[in-house]
C-alpha positions in Angstrom: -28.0 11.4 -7.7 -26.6 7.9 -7.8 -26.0 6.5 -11.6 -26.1 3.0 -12.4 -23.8 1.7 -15.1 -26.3 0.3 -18.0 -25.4 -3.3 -18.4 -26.4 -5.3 -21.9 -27.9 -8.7 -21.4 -26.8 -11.8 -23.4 -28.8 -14.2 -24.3 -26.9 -17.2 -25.3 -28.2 -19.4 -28.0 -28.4 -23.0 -27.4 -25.9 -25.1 -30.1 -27.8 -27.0 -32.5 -27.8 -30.7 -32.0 -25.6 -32.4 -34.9 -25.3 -36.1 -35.8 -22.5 -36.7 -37.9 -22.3 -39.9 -39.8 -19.2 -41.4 -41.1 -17.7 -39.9 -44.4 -18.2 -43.2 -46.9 -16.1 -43.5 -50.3 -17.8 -43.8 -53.6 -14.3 -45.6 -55.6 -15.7 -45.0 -59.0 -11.8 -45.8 -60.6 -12.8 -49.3 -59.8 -16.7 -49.3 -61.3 -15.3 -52.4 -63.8 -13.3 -54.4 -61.6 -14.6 -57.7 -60.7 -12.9 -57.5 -57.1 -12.7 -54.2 -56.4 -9.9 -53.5 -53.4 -10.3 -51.4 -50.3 -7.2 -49.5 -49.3 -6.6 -48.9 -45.7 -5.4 -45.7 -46.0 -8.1 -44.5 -47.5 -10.5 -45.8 -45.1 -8.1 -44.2 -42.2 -8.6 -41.3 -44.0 -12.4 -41.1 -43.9 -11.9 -41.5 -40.5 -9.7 -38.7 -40.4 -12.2 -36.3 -42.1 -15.5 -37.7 -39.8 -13.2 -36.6 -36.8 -12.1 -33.5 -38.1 -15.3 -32.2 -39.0 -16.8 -32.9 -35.4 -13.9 -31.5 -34.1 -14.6 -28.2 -36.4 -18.7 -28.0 -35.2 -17.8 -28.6 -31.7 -15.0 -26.0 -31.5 -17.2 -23.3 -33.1 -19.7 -23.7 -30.5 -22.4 -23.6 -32.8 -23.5 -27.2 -32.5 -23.3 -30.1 -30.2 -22.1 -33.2 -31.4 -24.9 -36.3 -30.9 -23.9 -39.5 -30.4 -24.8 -42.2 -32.6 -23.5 -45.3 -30.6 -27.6 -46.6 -30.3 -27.8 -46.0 -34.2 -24.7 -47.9 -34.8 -26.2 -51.1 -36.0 -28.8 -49.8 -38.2 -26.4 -47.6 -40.0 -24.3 -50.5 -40.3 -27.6 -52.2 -42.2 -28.0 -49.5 -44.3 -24.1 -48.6 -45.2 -23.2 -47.4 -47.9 -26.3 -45.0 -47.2 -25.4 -43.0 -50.3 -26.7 -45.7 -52.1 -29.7 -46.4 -49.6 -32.8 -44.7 -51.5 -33.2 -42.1 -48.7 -32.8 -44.5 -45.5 -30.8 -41.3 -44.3 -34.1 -39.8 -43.5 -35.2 -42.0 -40.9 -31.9 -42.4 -39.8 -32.0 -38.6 -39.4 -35.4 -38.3 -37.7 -34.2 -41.8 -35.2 -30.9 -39.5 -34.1 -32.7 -36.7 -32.7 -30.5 -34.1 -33.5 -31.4 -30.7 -35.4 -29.2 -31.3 -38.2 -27.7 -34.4 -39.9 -24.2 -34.3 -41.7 -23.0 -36.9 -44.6 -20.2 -36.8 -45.9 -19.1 -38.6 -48.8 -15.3 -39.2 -50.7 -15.9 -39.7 -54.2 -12.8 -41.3 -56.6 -12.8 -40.6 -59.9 -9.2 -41.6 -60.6 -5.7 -41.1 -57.9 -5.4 -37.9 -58.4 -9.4 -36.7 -59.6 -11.8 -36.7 -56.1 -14.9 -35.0 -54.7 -15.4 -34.7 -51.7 -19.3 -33.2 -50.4 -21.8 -32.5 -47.1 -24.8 -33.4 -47.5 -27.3 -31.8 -44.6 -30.4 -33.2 -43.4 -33.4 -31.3 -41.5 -33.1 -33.9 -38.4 -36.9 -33.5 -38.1 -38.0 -33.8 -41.6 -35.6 -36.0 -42.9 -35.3 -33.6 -45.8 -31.9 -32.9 -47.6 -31.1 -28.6 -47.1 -28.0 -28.5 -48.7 -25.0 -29.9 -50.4 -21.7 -28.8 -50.9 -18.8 -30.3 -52.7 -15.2 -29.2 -53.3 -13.0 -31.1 -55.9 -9.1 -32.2 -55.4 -6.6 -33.2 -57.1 -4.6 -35.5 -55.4 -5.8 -38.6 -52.9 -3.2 -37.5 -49.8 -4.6 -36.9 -46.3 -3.7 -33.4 -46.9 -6.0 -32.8 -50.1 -8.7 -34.6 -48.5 -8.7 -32.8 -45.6 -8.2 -29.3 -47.3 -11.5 -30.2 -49.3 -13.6 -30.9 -46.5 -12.3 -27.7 -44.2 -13.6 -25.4 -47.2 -16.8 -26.7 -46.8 -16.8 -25.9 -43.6 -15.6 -23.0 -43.2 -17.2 -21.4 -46.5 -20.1 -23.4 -46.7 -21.6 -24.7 -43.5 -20.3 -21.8 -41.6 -21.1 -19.0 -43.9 -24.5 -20.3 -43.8 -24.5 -20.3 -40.1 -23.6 -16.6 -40.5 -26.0 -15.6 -42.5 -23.2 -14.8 -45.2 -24.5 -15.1 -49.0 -22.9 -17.9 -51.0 
């Protein structure tokens, strides 16, 4: 009698198609100044965290990372699109990815920020979630410390299935 080894079959599950759009800063420190200033590093530092978290998604191989170079000029249009009355939506729906990710830098004061993910049903244009983490401190570092704890308790215990 011959015996065959039992072999398990994987079915791999296809990523889910994310857009990511550029983390934006919300400077409320300078809500009363006439001329309000825009500091490079922070905006290097936005930069920072929009690579960072594609970097995160991609490596987890959960989701594929969708382009948004044809979008480019209507997000420009809308920007900042936390204040664009829910253009995000048909931004969303125009990316066709599953999910959409925003991320947003909020300054209360140099050493008070929030930093959230909000994400977007890609089909619906409907908001699923947001998460925020607060820092003290406006350093690379803090900023970047913020938005990995969303990531990896937030978006990823989500992904699990792990209760918040």
């Amino acid at each position: 009698m011959l015996t065959l080894p039992l072999c398990l079959v994987v079915q791999a599950t296809a990523a889910e198609r994310v857009a990511v759009f550029p983390f934006e800063l919300l400077d409320r420190s300078q809500d009363d100044d006439l001329y309000p200033k825009v500091r490079p590093d922070e905006t290097a530092r936005l930069a920072t965290l929009t690579k960072d978290l594609k970097d995160r998604l991609t490596a987890s191989g959960k989701y594929e990372i969708v382009g948004l170079e044809n979008l480019s000029g209507d997000i420009e249009k809308a920007s900042p699109l936390f204040k664009c009355n829910g253009c995000d939506a048909g931004l969303a729906q125009k990316s066709g990815a599953d999910i959409v990710m925003l991320g947003l830098v909020q300054k209360f004061s140099d050493t008070l920020l929030s930093v959230s993910i909000e994400v977007i049903d890609g089909k619906s244009g409907k908001v699923t979630a947001t998460y925020s983490a607060g820092i003290q401190g406006n350093t690379e570092e803090s900023w970047l410390r913020a938005e990995r704890y969303i990531v990896k308790n937030k978006l990823f215990a989500v992904a699990e299935g792990t209760p918040q």
